[in-house]
C-alpha positions as CSV (number, residue, x, y, z in Angstrom):
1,X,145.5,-29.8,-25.8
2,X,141.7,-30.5,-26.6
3,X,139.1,-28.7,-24.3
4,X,135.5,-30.1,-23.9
5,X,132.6,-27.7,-22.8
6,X,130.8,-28.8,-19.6
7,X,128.1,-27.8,-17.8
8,X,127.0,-28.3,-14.0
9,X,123.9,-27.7,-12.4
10,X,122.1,-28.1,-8.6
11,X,121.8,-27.3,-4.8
12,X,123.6,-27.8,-1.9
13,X,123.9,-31.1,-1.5
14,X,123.3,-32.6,-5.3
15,X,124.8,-31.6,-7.8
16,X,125.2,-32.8,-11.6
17,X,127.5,-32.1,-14.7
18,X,128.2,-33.3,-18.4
19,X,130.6,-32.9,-20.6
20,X,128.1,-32.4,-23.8
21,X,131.1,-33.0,-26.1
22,X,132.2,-36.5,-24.9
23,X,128.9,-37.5,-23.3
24,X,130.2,-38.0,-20.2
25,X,128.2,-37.2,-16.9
26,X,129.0,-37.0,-12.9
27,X,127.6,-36.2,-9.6
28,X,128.7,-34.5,-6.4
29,X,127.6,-32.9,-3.3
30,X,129.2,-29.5,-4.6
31,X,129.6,-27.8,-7.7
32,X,133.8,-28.2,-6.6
33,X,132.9,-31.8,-6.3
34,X,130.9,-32.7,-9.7
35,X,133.6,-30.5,-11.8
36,X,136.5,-33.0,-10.3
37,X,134.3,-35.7,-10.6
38,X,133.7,-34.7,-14.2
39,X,137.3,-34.1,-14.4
40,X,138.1,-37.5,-13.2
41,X,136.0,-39.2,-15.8
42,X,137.2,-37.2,-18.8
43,X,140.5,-38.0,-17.6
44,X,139.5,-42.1,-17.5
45,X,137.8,-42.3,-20.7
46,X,140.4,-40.2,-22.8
47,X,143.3,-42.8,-21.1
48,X,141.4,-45.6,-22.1
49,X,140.5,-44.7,-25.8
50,X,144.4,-44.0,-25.8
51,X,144.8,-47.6,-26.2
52,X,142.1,-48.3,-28.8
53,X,143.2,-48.3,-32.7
54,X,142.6,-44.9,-34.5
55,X,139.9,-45.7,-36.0
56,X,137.8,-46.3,-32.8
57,X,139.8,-43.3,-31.0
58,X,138.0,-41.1,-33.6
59,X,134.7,-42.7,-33.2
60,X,135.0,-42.4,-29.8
61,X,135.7,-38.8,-29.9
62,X,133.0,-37.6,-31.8
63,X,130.5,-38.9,-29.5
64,X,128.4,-36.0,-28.1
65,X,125.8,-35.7,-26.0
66,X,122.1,-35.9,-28.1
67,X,121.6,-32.4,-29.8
68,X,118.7,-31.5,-28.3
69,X,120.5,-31.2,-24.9
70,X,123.2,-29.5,-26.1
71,X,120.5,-26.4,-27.2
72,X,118.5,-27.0,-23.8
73,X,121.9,-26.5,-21.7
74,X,123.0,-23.8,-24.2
75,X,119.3,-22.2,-24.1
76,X,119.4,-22.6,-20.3
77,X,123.0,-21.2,-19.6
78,X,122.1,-18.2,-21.2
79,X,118.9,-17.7,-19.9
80,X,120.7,-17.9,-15.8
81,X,123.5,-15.4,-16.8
82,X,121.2,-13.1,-17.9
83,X,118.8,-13.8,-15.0
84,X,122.4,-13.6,-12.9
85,X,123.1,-10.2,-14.7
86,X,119.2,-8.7,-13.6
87,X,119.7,-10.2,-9.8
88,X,123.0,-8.0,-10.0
89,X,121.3,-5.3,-10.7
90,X,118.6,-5.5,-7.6
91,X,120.7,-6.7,-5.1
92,X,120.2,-10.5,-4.7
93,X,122.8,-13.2,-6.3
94,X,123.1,-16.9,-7.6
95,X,121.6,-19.3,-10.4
96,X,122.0,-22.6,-10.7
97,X,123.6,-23.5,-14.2
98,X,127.6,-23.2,-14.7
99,X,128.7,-23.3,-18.0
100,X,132.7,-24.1,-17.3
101,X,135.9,-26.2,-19.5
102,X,137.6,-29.2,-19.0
103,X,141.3,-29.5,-20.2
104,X,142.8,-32.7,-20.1
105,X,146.2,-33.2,-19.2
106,X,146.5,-36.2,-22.2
């Protein structure tokens, strides 16, 4: 079972995630919402390349998102945890960049 790192970002009310390893992207009103969304289109585009001959499955599959957004969200995802980890510290809470996994079922 293949895993693809994802990562969502917002506010209440709009938020936005990619999958940087298959280049896929979604939108919801909630975190909860964007990740299913997210979910939802992983799921669709791994079912359709299903059907695709091998050759294009493997193209397909090593489409990522440009490289330069991969470091930014990598960069960025570090920087909120350890914002996250200081807030802790003082008493307040929250950031704005989850770093989470996808598992398709297929």
């Amino acid at each position: 079972m293949r895993k693809v790192a994802c990562y969502a970002w917002g506010k209440p009310g709009d938020w936005e995630a990619i999958c940087v390893d298959l280049d896929i992207a979604a939108q919801g009103a909630s975190f909860e919402q964007a990740r299913s969304e997210l979910a939802d289109a992983v799921e669709t585009f791994l079912g359709y390349i299903a059907d695709l001959p091998e050759i294009e499955q493997a193209v397909m599959l090593r489409r990522k998102a440009p490289w330069w957004l991969r470091i930014r969200l990598e960069l960025l995802s570090r920087v909120c945890a350890l914002r996250a980890l200081l807030k802790r510290r003082t008493g307040s809470n929250g950031h704005n960049l989850t770093v989470f996994v996808v598992t398709p079922s297929s």
